[in-house]
PDB file with SEQRES, HELIX, SHEET and CRYST1 records, atoms N, CA, C and O in Angstrom:
SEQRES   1 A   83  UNK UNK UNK UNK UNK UNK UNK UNK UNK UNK UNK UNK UNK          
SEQRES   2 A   83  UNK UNK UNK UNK UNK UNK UNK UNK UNK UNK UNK UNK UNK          
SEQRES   3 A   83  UNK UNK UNK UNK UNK UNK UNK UNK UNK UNK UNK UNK UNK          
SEQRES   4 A   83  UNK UNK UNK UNK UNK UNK UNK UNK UNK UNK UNK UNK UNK          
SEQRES   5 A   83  UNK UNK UNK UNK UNK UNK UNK UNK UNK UNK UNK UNK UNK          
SEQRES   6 A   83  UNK UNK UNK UNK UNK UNK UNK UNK UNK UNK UNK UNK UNK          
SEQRES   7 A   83  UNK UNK UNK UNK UNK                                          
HELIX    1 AA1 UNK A    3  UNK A   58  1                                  56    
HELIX    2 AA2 UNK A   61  UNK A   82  1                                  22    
CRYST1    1.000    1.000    1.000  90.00  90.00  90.00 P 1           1          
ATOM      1  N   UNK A   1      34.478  22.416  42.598  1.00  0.00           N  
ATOM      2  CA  UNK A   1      34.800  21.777  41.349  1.00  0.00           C  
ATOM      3  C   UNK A   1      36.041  22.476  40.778  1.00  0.00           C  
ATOM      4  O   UNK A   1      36.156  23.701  40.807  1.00  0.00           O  
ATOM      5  N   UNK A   2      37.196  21.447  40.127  1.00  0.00           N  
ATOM      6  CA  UNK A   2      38.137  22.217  40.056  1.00  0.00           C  
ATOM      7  C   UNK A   2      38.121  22.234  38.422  1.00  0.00           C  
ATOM      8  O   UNK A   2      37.412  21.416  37.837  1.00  0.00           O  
ATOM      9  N   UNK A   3      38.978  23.257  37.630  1.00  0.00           N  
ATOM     10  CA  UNK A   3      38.559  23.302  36.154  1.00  0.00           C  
ATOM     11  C   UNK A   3      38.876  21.999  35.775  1.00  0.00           C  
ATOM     12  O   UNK A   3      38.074  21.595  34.932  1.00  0.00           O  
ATOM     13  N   UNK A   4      39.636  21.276  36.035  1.00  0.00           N  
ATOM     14  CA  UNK A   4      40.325  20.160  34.908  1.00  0.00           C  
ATOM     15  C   UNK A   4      38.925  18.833  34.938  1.00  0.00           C  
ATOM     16  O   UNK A   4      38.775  18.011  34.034  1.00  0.00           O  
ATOM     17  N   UNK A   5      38.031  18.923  36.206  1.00  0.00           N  
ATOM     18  CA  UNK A   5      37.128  18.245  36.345  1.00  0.00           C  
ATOM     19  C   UNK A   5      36.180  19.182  35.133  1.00  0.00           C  
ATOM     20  O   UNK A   5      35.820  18.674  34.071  1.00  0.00           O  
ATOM     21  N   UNK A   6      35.881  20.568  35.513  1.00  0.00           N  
ATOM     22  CA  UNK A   6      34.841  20.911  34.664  1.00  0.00           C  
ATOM     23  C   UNK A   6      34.564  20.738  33.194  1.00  0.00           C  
ATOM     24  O   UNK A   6      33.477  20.721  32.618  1.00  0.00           O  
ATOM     25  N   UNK A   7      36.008  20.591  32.622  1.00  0.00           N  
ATOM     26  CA  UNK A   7      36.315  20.593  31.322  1.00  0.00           C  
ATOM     27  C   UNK A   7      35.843  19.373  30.359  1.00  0.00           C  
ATOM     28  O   UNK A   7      35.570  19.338  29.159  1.00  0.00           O  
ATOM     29  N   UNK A   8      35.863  18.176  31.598  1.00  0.00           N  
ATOM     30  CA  UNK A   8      36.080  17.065  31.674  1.00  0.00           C  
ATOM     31  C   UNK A   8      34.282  16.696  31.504  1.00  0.00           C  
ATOM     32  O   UNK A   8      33.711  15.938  30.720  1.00  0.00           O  
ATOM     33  N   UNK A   9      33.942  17.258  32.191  1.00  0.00           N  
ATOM     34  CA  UNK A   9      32.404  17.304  32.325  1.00  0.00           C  
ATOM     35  C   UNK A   9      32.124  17.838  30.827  1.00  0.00           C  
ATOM     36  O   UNK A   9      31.709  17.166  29.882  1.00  0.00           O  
ATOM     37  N   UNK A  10      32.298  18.567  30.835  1.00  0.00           N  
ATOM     38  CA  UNK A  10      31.898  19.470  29.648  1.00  0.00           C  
ATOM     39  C   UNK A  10      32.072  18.646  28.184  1.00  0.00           C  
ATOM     40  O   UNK A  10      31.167  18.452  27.372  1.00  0.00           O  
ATOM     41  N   UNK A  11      33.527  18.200  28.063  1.00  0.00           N  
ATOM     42  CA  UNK A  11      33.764  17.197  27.094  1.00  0.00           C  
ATOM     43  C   UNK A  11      32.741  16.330  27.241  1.00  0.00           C  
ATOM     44  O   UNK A  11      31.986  16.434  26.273  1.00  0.00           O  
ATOM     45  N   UNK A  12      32.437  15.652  27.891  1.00  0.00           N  
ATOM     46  CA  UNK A  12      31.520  14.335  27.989  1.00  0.00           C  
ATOM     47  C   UNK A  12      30.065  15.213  27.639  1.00  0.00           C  
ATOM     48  O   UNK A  12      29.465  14.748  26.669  1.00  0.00           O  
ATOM     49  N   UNK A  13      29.605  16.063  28.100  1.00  0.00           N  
ATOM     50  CA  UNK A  13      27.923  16.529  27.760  1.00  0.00           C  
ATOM     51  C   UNK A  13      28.334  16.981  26.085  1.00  0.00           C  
ATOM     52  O   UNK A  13      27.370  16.770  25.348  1.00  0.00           O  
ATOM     53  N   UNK A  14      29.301  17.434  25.500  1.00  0.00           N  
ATOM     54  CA  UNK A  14      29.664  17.380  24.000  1.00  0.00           C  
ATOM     55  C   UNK A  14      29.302  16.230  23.229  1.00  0.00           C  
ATOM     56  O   UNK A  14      28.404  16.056  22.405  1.00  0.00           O  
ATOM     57  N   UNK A  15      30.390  15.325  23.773  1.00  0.00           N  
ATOM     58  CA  UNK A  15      30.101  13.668  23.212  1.00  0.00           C  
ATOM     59  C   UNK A  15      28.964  13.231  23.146  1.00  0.00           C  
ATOM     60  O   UNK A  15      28.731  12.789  22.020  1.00  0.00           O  
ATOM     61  N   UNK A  16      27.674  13.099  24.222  1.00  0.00           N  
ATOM     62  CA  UNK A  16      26.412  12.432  24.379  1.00  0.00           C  
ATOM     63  C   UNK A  16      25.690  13.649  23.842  1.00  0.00           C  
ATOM     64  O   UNK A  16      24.558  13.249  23.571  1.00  0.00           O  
ATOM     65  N   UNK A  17      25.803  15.194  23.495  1.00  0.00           N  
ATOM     66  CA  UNK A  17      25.454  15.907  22.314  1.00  0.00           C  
ATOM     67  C   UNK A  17      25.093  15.293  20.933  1.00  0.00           C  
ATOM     68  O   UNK A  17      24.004  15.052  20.411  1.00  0.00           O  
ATOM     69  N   UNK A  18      26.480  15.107  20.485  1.00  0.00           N  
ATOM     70  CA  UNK A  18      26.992  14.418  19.168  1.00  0.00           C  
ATOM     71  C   UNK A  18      26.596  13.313  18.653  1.00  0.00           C  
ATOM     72  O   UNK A  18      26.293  13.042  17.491  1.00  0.00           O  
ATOM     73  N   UNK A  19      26.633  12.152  20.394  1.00  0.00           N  
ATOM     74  CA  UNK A  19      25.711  11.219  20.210  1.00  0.00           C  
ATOM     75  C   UNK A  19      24.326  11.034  20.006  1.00  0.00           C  
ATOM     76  O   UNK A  19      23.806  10.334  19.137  1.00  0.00           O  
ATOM     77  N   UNK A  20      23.841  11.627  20.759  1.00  0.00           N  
ATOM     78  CA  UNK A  20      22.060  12.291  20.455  1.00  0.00           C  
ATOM     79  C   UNK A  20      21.971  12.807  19.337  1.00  0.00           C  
ATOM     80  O   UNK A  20      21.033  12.256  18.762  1.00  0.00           O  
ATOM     81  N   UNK A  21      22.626  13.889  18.431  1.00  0.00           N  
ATOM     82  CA  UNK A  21      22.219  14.418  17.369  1.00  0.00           C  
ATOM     83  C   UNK A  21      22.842  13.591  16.162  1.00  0.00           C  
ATOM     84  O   UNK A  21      23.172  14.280  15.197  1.00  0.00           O  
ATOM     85  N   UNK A  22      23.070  12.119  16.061  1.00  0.00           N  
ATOM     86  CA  UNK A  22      23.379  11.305  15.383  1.00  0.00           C  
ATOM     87  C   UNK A  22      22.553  10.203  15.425  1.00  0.00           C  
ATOM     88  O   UNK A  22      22.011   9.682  14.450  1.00  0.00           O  
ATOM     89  N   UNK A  23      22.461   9.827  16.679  1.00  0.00           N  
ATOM     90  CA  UNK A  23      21.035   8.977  17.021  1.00  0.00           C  
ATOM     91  C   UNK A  23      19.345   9.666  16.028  1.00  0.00           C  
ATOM     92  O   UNK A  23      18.820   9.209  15.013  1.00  0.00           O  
ATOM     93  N   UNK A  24      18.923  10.922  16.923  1.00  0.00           N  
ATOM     94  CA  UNK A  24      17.838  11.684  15.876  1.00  0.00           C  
ATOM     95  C   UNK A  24      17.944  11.731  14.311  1.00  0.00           C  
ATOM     96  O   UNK A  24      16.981  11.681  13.545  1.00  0.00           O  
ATOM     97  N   UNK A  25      19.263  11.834  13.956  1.00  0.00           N  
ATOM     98  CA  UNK A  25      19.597  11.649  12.641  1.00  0.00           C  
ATOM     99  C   UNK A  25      19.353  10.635  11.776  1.00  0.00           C  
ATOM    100  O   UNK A  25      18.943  10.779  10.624  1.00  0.00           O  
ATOM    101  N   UNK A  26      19.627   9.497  12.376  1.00  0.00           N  
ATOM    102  CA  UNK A  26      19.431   7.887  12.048  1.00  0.00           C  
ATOM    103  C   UNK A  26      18.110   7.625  12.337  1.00  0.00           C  
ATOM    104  O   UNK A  26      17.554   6.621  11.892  1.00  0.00           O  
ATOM    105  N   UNK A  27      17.578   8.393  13.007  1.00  0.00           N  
ATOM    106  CA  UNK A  27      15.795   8.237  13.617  1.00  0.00           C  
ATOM    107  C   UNK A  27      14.831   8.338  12.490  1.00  0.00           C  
ATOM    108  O   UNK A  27      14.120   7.557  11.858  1.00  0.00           O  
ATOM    109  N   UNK A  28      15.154   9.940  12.490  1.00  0.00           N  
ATOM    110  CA  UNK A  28      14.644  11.027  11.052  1.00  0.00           C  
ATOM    111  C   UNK A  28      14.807  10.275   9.889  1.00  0.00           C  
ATOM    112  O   UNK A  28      13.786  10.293   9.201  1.00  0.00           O  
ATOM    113  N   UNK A  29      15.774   9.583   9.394  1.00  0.00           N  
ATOM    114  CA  UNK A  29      16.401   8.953   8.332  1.00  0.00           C  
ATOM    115  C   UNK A  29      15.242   8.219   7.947  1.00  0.00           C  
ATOM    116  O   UNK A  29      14.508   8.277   6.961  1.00  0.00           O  
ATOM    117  N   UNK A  30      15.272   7.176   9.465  1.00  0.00           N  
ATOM    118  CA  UNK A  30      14.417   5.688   9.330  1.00  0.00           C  
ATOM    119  C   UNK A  30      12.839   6.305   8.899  1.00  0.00           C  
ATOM    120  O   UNK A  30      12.154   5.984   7.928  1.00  0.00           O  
ATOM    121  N   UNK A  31      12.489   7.454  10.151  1.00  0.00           N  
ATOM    122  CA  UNK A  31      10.895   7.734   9.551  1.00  0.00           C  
ATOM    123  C   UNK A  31      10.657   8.180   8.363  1.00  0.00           C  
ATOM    124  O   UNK A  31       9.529   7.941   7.933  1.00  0.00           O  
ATOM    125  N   UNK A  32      11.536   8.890   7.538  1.00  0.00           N  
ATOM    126  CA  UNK A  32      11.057   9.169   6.215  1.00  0.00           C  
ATOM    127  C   UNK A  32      11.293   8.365   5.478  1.00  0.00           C  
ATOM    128  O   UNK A  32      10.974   8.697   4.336  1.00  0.00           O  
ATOM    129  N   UNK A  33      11.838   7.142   5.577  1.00  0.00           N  
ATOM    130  CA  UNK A  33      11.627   5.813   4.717  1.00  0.00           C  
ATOM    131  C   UNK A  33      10.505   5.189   5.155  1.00  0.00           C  
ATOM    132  O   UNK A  33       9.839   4.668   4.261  1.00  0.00           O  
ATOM    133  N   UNK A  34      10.213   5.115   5.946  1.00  0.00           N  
ATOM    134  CA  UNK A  34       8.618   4.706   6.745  1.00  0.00           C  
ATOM    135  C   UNK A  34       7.815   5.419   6.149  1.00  0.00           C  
ATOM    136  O   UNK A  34       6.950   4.790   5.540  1.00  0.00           O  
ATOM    137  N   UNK A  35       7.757   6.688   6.079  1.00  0.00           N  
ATOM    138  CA  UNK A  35       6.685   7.569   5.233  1.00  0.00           C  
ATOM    139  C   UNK A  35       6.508   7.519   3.560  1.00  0.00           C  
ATOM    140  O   UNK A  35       5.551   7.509   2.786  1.00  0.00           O  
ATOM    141  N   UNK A  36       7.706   7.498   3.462  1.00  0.00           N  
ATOM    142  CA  UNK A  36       7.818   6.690   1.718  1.00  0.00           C  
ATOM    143  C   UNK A  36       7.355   5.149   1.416  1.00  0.00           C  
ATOM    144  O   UNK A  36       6.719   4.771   0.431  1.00  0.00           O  
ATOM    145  N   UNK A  37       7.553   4.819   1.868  1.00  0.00           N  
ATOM    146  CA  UNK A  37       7.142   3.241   1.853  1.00  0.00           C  
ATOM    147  C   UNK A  37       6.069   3.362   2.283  1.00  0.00           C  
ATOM    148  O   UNK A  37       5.419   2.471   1.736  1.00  0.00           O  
ATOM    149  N   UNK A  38       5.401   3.935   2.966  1.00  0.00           N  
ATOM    150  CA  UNK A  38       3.495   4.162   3.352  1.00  0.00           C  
ATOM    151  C   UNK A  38       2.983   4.983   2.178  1.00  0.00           C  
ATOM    152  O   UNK A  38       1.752   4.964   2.177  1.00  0.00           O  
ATOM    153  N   UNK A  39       3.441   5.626   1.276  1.00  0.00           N  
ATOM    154  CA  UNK A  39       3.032   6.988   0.166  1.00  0.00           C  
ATOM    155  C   UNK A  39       3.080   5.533  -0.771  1.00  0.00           C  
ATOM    156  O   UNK A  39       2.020   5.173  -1.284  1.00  0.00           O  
ATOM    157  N   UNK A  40       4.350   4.686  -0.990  1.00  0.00           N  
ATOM    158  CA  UNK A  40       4.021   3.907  -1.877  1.00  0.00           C  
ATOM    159  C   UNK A  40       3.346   2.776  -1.844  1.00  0.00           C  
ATOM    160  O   UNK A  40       3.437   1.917  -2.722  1.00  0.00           O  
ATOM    161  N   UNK A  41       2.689   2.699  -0.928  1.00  0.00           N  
ATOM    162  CA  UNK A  41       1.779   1.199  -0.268  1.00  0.00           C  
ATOM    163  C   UNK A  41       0.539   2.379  -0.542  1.00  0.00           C  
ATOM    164  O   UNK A  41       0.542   2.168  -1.754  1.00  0.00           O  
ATOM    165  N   UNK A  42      -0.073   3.000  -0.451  1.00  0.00           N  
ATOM    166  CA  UNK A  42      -0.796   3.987  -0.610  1.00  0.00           C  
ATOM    167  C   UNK A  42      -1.214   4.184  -1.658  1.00  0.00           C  
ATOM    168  O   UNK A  42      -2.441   4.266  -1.704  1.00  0.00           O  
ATOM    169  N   UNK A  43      -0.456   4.352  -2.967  1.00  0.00           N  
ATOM    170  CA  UNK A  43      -0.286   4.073  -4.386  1.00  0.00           C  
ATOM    171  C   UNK A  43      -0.665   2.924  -4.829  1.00  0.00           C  
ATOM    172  O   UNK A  43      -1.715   2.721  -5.439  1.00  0.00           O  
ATOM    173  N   UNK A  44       0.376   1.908  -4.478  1.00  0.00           N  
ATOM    174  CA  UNK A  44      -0.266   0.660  -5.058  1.00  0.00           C  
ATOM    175  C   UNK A  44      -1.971   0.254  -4.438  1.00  0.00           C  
ATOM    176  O   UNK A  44      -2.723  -0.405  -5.156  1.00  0.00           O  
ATOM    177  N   UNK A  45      -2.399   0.723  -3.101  1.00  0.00           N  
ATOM    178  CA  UNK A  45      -3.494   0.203  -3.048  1.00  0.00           C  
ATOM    179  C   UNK A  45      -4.437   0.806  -3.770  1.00  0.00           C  
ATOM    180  O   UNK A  45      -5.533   0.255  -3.870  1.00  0.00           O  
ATOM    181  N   UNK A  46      -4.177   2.115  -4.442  1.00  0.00           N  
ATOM    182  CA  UNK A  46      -5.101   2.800  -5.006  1.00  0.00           C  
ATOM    183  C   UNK A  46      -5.396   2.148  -6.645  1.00  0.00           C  
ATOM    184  O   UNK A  46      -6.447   2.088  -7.283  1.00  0.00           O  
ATOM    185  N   UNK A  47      -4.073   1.728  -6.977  1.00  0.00           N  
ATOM    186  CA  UNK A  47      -4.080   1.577  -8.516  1.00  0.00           C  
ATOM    187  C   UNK A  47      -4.682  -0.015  -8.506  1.00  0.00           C  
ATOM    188  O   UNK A  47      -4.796  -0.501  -9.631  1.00  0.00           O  
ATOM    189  N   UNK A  48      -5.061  -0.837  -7.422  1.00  0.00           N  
ATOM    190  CA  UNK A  48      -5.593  -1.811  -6.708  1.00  0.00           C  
ATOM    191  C   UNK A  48      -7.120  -1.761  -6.905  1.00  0.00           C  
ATOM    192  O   UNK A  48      -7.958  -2.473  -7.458  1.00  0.00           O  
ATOM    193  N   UNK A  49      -7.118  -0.984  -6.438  1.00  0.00           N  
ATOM    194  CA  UNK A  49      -8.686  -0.600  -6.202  1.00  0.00           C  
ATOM    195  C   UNK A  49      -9.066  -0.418  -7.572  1.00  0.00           C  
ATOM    196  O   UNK A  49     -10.014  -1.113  -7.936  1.00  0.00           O  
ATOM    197  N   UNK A  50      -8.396   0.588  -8.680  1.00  0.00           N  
ATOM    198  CA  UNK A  50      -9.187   0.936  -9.867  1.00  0.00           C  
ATOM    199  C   UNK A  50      -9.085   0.152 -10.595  1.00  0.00           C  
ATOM    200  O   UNK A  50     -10.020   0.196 -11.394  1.00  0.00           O  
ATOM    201  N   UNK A  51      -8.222  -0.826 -10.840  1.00  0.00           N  
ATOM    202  CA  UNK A  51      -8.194  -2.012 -11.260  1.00  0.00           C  
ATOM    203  C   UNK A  51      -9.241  -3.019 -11.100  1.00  0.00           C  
ATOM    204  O   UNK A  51      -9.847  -3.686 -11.939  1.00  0.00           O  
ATOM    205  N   UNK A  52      -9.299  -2.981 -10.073  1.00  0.00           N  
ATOM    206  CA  UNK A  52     -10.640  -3.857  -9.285  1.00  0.00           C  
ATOM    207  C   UNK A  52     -11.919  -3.509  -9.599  1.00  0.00           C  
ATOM    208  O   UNK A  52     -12.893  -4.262  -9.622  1.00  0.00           O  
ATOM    209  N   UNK A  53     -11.875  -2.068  -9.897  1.00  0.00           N  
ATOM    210  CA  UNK A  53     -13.196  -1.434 -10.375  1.00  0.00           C  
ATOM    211  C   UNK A  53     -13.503  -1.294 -11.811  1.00  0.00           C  
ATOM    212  O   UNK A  53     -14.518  -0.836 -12.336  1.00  0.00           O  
ATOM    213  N   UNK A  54     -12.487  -1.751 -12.320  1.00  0.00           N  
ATOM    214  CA  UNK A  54     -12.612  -2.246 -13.698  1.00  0.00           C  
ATOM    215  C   UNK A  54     -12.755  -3.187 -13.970  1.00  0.00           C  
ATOM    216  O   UNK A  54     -13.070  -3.507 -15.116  1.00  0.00           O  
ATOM    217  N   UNK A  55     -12.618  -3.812 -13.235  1.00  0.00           N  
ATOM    218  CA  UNK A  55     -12.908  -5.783 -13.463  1.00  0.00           C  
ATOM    219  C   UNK A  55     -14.257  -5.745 -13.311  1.00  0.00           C  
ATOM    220  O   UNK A  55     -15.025  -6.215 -14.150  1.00  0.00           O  
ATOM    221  N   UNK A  56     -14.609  -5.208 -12.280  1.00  0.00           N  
ATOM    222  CA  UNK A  56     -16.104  -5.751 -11.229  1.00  0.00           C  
ATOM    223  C   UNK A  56     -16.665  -4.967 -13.069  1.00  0.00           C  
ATOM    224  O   UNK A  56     -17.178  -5.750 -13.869  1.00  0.00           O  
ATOM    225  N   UNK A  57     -16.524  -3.861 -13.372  1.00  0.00           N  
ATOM    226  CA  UNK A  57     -17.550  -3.007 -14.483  1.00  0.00           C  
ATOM    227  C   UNK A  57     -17.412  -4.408 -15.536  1.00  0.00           C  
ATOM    228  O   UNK A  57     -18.257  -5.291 -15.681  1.00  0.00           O  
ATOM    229  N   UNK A  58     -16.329  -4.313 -16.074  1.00  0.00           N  
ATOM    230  CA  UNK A  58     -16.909  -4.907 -17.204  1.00  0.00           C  
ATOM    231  C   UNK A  58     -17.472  -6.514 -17.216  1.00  0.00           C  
ATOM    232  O   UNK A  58     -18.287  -7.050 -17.966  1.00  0.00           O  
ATOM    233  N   UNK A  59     -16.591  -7.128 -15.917  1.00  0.00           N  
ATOM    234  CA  UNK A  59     -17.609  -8.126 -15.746  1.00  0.00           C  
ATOM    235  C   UNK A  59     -18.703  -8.611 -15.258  1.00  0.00           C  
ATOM    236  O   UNK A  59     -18.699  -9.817 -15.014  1.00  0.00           O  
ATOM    237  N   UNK A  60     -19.843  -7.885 -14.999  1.00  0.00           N  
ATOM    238  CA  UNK A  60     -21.521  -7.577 -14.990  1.00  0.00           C  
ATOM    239  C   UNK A  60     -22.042  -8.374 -16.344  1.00  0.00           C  
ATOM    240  O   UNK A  60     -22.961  -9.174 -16.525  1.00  0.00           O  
ATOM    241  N   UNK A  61     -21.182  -7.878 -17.090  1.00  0.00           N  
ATOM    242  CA  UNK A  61     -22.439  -8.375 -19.081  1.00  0.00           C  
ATOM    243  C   UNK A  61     -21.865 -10.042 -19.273  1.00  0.00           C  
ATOM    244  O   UNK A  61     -22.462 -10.712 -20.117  1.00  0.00           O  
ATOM    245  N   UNK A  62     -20.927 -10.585 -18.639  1.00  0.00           N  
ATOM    246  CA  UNK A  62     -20.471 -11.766 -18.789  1.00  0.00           C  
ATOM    247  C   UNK A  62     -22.093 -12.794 -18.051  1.00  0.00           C  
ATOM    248  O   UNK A  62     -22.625 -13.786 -18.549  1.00  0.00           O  
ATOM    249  N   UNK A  63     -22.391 -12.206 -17.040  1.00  0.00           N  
ATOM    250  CA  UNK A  63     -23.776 -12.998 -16.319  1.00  0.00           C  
ATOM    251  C   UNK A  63     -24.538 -13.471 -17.267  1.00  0.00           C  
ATOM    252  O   UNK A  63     -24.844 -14.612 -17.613  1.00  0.00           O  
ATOM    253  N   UNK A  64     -24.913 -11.963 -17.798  1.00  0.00           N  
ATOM    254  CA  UNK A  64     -25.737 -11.872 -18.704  1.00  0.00           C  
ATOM    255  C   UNK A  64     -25.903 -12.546 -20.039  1.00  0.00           C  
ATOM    256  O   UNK A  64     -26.824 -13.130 -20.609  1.00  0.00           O  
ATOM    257  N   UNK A  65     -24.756 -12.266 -20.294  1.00  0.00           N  
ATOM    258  CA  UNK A  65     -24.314 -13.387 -21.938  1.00  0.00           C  
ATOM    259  C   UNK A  65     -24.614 -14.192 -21.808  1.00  0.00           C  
ATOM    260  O   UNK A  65     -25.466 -14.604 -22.596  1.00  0.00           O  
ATOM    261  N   UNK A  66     -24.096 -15.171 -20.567  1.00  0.00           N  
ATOM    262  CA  UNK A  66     -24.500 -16.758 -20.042  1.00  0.00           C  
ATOM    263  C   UNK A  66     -25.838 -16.748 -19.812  1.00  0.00           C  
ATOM    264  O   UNK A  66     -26.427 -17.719 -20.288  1.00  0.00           O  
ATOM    265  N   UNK A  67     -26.461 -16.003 -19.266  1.00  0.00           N  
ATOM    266  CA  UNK A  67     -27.683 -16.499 -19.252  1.00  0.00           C  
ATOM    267  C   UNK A  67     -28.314 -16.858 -20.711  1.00  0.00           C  
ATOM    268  O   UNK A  67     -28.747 -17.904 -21.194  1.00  0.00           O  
ATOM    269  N   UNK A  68     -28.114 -14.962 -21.406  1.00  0.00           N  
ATOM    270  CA  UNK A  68     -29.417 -14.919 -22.465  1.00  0.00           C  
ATOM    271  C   UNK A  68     -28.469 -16.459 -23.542  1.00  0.00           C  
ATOM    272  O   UNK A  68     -29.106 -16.749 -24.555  1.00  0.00           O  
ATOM    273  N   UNK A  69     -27.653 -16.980 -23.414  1.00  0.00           N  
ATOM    274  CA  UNK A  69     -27.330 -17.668 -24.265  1.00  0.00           C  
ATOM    275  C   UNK A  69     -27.823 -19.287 -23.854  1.00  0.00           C  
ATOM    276  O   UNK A  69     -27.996 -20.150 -24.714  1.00  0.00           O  
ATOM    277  N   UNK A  70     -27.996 -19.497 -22.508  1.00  0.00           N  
ATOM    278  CA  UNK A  70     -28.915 -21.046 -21.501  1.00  0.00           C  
ATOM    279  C   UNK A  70     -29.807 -20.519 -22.288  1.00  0.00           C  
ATOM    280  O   UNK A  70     -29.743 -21.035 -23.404  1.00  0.00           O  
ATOM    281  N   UNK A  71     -31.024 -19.308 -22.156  1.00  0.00           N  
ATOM    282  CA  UNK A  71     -32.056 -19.354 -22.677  1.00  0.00           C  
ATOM    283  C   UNK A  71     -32.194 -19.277 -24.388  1.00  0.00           C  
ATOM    284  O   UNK A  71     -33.085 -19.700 -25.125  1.00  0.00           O  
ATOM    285  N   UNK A  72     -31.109 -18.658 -24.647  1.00  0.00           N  
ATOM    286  CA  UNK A  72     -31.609 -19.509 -26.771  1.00  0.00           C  
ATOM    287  C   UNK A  72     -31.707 -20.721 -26.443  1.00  0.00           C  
ATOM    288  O   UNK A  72     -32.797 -21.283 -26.546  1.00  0.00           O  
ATOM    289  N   UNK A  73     -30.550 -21.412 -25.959  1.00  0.00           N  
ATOM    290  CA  UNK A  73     -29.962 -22.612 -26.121  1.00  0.00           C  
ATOM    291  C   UNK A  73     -31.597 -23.401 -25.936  1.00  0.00           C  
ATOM    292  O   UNK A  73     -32.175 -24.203 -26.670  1.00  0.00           O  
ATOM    293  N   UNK A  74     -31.902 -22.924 -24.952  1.00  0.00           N  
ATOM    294  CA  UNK A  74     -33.157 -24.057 -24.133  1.00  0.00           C  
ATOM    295  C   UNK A  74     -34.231 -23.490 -25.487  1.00  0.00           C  
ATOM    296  O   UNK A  74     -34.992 -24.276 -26.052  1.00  0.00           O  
ATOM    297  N   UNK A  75     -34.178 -22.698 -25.692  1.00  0.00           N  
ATOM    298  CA  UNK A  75     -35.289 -22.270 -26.828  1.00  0.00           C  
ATOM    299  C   UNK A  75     -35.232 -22.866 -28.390  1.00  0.00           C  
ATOM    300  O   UNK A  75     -36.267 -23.113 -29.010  1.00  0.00           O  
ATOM    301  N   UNK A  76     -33.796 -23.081 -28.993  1.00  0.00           N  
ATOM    302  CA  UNK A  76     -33.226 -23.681 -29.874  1.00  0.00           C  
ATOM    303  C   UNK A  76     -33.841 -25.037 -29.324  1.00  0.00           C  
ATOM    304  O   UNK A  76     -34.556 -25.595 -30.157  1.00  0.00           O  
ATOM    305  N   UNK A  77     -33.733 -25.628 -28.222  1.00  0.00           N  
ATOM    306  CA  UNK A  77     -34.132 -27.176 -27.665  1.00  0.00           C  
ATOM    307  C   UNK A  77     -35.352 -27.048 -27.900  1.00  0.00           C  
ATOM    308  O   UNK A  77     -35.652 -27.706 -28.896  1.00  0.00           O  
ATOM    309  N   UNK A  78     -36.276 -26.469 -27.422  1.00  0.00           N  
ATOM    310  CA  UNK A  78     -37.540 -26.648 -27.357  1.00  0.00           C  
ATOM    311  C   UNK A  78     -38.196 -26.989 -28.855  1.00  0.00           C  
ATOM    312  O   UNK A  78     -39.001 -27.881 -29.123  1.00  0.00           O  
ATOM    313  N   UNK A  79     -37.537 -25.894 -29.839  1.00  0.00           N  
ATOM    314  CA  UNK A  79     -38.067 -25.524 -31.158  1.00  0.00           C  
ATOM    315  C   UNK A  79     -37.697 -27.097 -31.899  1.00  0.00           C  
ATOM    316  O   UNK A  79     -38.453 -27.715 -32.650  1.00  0.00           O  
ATOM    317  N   UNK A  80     -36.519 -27.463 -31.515  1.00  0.00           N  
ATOM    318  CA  UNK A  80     -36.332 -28.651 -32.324  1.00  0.00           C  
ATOM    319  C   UNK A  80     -37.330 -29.635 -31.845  1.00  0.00           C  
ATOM    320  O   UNK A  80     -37.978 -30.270 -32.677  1.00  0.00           O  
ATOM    321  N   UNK A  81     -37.568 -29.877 -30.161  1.00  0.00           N  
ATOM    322  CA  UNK A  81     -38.340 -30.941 -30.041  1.00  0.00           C  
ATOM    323  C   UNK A  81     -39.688 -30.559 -30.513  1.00  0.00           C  
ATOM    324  O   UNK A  81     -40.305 -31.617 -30.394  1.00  0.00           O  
ATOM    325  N   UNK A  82     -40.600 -29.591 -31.025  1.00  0.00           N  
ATOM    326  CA  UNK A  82     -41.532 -29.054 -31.658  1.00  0.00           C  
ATOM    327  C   UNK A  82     -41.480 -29.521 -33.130  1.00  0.00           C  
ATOM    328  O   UNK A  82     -42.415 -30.022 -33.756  1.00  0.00           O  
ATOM    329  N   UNK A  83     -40.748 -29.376 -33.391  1.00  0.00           N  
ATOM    330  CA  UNK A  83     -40.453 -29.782 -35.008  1.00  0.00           C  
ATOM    331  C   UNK A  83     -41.066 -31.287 -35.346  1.00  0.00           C  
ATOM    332  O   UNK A  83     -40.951 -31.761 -36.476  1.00  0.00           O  
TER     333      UNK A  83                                                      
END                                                                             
């Protein structure tokens, strides 16, 4: 191998260096936007959920209202047809 070849070599394993550690760069870049965008999908499903668990709580006594209010109602009915 004569130097002007080796040099030549050498330049080129530099370049596809430079290229590789620009490529990983743009890699790294992309996964920590991937990881952010999963932290914030993560977030919203949580504030999802407690939301949800506030709905489901307070709407339990809504059943209830409706019912105990069919049964005045039917009881108010009854009392009048008694009358």
């Amino acid at each position: 191998m004569t130097p002007p070849e080796s040099s030549a070599i050498a330049l080129e394993l530099e370049r596809l260096r430079g290229a590789m550690e620009a490529g990983f760069a743009r890699v790294d870049g992309q996964l920590a936007l991937l990881v952010q965008r999963g932290d914030q999908t993560d977030k919203t499903l949580d504030d999802h959920e407690k939301r949800l668990d506030a709905l489901e709580r307070t709407r339990w006594p809504l059943a209830s209202i409706g019912a105990l209010t069919g049964v005045a109602a039917l009881g108010v009915a009854v009392w009048e047809m008694a009358r």
